[in-house]
Backbone as CSV, one residue per row, in Angstrom:
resi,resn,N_x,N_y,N_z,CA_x,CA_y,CA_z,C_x,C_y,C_z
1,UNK,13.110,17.377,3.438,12.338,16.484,2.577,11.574,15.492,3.456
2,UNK,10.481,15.359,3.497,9.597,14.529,3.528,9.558,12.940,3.634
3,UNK,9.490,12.542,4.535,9.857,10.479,4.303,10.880,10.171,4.340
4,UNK,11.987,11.232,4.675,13.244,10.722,4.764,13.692,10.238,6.098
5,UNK,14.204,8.805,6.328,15.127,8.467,7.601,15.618,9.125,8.304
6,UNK,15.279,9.680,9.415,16.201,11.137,9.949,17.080,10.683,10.482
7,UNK,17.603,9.407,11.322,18.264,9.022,11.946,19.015,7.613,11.656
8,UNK,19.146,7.010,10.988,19.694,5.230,10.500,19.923,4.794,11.447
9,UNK,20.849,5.489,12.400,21.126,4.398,13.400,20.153,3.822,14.312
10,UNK,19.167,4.592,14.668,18.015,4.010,15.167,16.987,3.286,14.215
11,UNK,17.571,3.652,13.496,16.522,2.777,12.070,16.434,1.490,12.265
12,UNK,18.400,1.225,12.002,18.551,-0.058,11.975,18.868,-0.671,13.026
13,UNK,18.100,-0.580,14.498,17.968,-0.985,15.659,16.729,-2.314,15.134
14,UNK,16.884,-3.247,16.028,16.045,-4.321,15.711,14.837,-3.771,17.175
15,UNK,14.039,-4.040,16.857,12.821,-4.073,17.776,12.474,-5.651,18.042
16,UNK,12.631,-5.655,19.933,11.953,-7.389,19.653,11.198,-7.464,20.587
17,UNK,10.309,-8.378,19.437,8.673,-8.276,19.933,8.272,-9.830,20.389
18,UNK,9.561,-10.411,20.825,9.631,-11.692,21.130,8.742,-11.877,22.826
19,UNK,8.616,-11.137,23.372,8.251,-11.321,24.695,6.463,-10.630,24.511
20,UNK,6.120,-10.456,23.211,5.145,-9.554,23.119,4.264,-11.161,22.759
21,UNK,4.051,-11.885,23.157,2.925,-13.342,22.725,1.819,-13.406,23.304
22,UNK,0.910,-13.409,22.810,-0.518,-13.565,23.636,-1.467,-14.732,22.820
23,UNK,-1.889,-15.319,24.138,-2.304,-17.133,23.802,-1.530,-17.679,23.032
24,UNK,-0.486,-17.934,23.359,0.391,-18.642,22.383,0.807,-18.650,20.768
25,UNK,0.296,-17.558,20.449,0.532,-17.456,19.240,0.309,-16.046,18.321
26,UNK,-0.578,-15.011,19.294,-0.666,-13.784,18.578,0.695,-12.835,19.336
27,UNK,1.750,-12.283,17.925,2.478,-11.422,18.326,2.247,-10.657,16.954
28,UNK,2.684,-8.985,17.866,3.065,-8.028,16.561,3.605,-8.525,15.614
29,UNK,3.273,-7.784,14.804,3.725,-7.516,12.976,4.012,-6.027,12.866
30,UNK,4.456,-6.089,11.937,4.769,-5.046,11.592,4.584,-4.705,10.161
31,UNK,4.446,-3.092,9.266,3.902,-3.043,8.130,4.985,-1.973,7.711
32,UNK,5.666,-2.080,6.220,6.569,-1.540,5.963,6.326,0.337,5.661
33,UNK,5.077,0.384,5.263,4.568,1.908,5.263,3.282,2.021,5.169
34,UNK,3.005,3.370,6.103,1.080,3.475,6.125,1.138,4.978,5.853
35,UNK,0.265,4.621,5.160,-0.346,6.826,4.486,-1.614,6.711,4.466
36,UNK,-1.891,8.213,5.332,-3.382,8.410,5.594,-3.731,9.953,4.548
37,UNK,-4.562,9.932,3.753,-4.643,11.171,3.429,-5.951,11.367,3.916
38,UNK,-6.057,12.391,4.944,-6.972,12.925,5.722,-8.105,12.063,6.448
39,UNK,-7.499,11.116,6.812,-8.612,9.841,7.158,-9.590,9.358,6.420
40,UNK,-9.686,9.683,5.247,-10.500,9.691,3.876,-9.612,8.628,2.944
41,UNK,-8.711,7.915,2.887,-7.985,7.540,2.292,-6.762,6.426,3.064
42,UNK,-6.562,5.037,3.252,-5.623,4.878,3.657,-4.715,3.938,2.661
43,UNK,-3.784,4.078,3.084,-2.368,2.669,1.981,-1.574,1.999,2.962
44,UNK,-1.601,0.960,2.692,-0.653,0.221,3.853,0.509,-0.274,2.769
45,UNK,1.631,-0.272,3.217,2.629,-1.163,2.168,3.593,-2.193,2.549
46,UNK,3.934,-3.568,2.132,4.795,-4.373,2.636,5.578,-4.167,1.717
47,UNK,6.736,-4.893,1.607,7.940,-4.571,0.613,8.891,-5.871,1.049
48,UNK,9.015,-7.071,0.303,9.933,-8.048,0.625,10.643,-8.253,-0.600
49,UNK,11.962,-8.876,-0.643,13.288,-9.099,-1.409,12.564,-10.202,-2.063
50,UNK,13.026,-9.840,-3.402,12.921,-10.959,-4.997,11.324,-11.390,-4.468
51,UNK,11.023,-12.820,-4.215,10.219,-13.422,-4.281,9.723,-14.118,-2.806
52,UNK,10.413,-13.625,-2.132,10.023,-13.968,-0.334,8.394,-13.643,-0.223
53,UNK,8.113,-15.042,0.459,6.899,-15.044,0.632,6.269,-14.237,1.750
54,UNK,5.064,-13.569,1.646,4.723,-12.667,2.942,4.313,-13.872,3.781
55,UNK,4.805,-13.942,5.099,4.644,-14.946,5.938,2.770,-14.688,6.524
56,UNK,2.063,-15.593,6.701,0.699,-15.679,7.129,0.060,-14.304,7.793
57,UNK,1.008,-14.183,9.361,0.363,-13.485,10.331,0.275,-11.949,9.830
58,UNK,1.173,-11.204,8.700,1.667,-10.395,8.007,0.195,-10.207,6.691
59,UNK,-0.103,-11.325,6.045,-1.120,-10.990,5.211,-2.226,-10.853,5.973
60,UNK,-2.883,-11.635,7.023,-3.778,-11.641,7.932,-3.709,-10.211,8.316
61,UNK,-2.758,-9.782,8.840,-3.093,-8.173,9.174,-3.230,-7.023,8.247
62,UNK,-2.830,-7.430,7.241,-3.007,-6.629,6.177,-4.894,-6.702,5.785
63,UNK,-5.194,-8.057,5.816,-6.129,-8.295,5.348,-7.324,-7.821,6.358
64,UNK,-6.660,-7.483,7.941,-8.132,-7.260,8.842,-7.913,-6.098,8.863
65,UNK,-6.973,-5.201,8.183,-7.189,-3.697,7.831,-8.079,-2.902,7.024
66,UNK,-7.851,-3.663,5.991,-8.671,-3.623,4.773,-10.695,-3.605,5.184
67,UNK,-10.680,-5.302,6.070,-11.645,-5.185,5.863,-12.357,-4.520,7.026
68,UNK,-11.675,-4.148,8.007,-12.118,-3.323,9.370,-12.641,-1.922,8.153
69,UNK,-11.339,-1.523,7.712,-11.921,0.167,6.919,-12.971,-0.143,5.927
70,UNK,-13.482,-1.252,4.863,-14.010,-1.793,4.833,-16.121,-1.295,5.355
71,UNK,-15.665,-2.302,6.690,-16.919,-2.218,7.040,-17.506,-0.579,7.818
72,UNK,-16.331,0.283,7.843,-16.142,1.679,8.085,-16.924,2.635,6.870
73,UNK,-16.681,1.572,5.611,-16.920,2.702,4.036,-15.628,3.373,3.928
74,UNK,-14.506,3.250,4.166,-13.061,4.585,3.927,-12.518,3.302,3.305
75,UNK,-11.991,4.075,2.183,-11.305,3.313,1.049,-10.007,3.430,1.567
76,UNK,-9.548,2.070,1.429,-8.134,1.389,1.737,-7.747,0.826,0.694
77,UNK,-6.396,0.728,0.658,-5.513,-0.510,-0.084,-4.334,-0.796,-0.093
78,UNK,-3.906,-1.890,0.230,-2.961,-3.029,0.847,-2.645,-3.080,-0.697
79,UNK,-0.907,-2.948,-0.376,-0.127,-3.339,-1.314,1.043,-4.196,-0.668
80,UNK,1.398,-5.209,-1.842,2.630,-6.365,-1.474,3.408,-5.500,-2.599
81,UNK,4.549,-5.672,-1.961,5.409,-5.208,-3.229,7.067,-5.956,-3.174
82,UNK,7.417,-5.915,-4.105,8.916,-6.470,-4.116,10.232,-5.486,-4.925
83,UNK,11.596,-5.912,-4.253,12.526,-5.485,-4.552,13.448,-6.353,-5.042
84,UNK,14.501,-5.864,-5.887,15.487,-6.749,-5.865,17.224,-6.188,-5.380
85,UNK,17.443,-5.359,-4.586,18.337,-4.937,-4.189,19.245,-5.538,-2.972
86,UNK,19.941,-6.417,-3.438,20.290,-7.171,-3.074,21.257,-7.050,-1.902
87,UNK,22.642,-6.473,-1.935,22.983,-5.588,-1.200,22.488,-5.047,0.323
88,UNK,22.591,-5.843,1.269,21.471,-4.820,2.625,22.291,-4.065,3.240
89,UNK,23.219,-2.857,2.943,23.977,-1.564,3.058,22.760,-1.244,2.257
90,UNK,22.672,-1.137,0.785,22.133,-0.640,0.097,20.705,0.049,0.630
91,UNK,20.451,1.395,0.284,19.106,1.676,0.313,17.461,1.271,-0.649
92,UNK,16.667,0.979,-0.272,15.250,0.682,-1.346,14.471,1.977,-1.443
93,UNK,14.675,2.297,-2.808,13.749,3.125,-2.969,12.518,2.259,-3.046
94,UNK,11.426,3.128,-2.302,9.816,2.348,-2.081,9.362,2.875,-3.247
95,UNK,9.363,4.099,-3.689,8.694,4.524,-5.215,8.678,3.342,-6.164
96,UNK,9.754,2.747,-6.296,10.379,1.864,-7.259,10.258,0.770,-7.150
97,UNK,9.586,0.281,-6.073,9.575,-1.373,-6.028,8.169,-1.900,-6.752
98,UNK,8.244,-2.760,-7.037,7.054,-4.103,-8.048,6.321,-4.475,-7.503
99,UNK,5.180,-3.490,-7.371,3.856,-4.275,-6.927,3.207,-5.444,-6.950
100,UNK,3.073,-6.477,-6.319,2.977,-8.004,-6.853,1.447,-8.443,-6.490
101,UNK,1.260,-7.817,-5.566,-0.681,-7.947,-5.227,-1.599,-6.760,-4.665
102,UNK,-2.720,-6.703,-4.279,-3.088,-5.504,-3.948,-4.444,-5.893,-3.404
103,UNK,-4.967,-5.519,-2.381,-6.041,-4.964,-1.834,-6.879,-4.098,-1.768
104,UNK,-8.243,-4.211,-2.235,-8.853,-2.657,-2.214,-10.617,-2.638,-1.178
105,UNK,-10.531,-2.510,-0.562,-11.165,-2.356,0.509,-12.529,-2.557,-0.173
106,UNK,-12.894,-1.189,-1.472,-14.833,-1.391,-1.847,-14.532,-1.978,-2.735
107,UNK,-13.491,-3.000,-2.808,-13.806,-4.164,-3.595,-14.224,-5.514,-3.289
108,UNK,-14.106,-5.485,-1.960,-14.176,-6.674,-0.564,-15.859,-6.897,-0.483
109,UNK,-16.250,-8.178,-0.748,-17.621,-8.441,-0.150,-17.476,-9.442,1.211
110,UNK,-18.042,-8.268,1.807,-17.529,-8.756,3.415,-18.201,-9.572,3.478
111,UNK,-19.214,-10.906,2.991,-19.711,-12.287,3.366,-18.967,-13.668,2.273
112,UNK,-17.868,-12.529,1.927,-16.932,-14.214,1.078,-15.715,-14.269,1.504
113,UNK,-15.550,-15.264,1.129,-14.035,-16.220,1.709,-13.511,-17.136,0.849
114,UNK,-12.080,-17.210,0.521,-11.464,-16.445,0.946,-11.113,-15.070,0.419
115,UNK,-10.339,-14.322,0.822,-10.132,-13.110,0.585,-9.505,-13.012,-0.830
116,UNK,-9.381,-12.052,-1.799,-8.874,-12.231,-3.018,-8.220,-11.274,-3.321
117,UNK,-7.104,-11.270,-3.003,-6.166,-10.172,-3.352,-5.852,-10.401,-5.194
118,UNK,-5.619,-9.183,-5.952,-5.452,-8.707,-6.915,-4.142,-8.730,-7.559
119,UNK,-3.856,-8.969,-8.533,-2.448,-9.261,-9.357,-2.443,-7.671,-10.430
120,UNK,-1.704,-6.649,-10.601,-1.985,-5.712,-11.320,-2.042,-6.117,-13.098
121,UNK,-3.263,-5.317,-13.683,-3.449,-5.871,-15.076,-2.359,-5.586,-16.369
122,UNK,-1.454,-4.581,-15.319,-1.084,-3.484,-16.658,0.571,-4.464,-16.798
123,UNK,0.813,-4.454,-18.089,2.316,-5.038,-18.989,3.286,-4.280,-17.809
124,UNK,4.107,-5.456,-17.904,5.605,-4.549,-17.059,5.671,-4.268,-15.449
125,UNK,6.610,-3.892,-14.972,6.203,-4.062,-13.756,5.441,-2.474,-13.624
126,UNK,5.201,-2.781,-12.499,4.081,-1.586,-11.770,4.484,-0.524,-11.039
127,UNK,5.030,-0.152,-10.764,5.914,0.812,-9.562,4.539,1.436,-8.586
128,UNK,5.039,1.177,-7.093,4.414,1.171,-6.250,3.716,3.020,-6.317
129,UNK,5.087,3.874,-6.557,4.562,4.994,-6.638,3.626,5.416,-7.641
130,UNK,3.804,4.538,-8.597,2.297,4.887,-9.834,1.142,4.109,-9.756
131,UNK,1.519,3.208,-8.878,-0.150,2.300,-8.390,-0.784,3.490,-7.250
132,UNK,0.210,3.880,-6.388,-0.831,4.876,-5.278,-1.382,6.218,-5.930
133,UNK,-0.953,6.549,-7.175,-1.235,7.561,-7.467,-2.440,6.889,-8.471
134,UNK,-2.568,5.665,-9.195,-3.631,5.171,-9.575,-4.732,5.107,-8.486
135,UNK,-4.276,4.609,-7.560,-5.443,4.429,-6.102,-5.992,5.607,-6.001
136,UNK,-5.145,6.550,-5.907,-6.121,8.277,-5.639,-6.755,9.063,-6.774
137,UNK,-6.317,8.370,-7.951,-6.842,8.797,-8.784,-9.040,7.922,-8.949
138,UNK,-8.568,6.644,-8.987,-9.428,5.985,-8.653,-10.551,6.200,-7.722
139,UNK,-9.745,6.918,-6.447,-11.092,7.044,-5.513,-11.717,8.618,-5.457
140,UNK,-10.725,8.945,-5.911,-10.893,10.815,-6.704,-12.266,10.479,-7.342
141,UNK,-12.295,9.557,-8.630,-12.921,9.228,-9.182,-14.783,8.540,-8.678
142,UNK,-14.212,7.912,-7.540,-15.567,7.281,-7.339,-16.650,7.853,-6.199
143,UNK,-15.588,8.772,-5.561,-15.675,10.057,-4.415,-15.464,11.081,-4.832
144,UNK,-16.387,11.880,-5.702,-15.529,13.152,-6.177,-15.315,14.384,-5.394
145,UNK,-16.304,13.901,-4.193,-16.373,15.158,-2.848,-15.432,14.471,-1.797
146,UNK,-14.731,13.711,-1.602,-13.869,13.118,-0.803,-12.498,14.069,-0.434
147,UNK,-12.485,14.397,0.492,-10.957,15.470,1.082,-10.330,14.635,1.599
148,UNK,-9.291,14.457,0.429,-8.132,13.863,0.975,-6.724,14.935,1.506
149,UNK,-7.584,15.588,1.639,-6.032,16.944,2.485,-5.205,17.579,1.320
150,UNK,-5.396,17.493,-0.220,-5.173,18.359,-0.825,-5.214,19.500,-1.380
151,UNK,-4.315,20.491,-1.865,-4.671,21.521,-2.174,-5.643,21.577,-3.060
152,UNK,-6.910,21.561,-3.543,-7.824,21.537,-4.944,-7.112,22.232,-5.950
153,UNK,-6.826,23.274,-5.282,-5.643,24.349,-6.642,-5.002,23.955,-7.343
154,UNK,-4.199,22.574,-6.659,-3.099,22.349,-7.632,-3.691,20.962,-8.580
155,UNK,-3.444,21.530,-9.681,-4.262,20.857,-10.642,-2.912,19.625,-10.864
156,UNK,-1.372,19.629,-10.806,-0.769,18.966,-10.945,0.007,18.379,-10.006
157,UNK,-0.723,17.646,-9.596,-0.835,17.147,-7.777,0.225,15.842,-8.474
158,UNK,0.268,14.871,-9.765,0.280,13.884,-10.121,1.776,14.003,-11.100
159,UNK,2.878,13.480,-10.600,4.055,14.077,-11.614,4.541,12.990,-11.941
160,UNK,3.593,12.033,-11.948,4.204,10.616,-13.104,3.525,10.523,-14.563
161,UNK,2.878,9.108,-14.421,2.711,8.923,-16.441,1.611,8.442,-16.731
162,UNK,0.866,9.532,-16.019,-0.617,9.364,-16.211,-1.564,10.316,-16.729
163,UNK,-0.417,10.840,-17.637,-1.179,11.995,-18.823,-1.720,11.516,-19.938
164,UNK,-1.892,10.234,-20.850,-2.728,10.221,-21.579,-3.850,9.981,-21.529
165,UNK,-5.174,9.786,-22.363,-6.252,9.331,-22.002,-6.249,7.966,-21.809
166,UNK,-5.674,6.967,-22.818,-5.579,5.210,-22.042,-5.261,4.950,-20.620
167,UNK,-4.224,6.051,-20.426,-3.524,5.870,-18.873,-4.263,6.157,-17.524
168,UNK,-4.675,6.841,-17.937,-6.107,7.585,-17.063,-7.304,6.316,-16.857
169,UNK,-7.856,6.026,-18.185,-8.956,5.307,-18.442,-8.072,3.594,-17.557
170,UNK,-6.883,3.610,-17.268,-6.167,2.288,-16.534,-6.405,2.616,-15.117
171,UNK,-6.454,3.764,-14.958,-6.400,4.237,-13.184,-8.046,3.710,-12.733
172,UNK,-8.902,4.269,-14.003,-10.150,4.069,-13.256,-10.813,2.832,-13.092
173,UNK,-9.852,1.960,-14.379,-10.570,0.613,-14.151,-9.421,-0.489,-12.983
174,UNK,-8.601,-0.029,-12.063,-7.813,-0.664,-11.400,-8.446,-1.852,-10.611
């Protein structure tokens, strides 16, 4: 299977990026998941507990992703998302966590400031895995010649809950 942890124990090795400082103040970040579908498409994802704030240097990079792909034309989008699994034995499913803001790259007018990240419109929470499948549906939509590395054949590429027509007509206006 696909995306699965192959190893935990190296998982849960800490990486330190403490000696990594340049001019006093730029160090790595790090981003909780990135998906490229065929370089035609990218998603970046953070994922923090209950209501923890994304610390500055963390949105900043999110945000010079966006608008680097952006000034490229390749549709991106930066998602914040949250969990509440409290427990840290416990595993997070990423499908399942609460989208809380969002980024979308040809939505960015690269001569304003500040940047305006997005609150999702729809009742209830959002699940991260049905916002990315809104995102591809969306740019499916606005790119209809765009190869994102799928099979064209498979007409049921999409196995969540975005079979009616309202639900659909929510993807395109995201």
């Amino acid at each position: 299977m696909r995306g699965v942890i192959l190893n935990r124990a190296r998982k849960q090795q800490i990486v330190d990026f403490s000696e990594l400082q340049f001019f006093n103040k730029i160090t790595p970040t790090d981003i909780d998941g990135s998906i490229d579908f065929n370089g035609a498409l990218f998603v970046f994802i953070e994922i923090k507990y209950g209501n923890a704030p994304l610390p500055y240097g963390q949105r900043r990079h999110l945000e010079a992703l966006v608008i680097s792909m952006r000034k490229a034309n390749i549709p991106c989008f930066a998602f914040i998302c949250s969990h509440d699994v409290e427990n840290t034995e416990d595993d997070i499913n990423a499908a399942y966590t609460k989208v809380e803001e969002f980024l979308y790259s040809l939505y960015l007018k690269l001569d304003s400031k500040p940047i305006r990240w997005r609150t999702p419109k729809f009742g209830g929470p959002v699940w991260l895995k049905d916002y990315i499948y809104k995102a591809i549906t969306y740019t499916m939509h606005k790119y209809p010649n765009i190869d994102l590395g799928m099979n064209p054949a498979n007409k049921n590429w999409y196995t969540g809950n975005l079979g009616d027509k309202h639900e659909r007509a929510e993807c395109i206006s995201l």
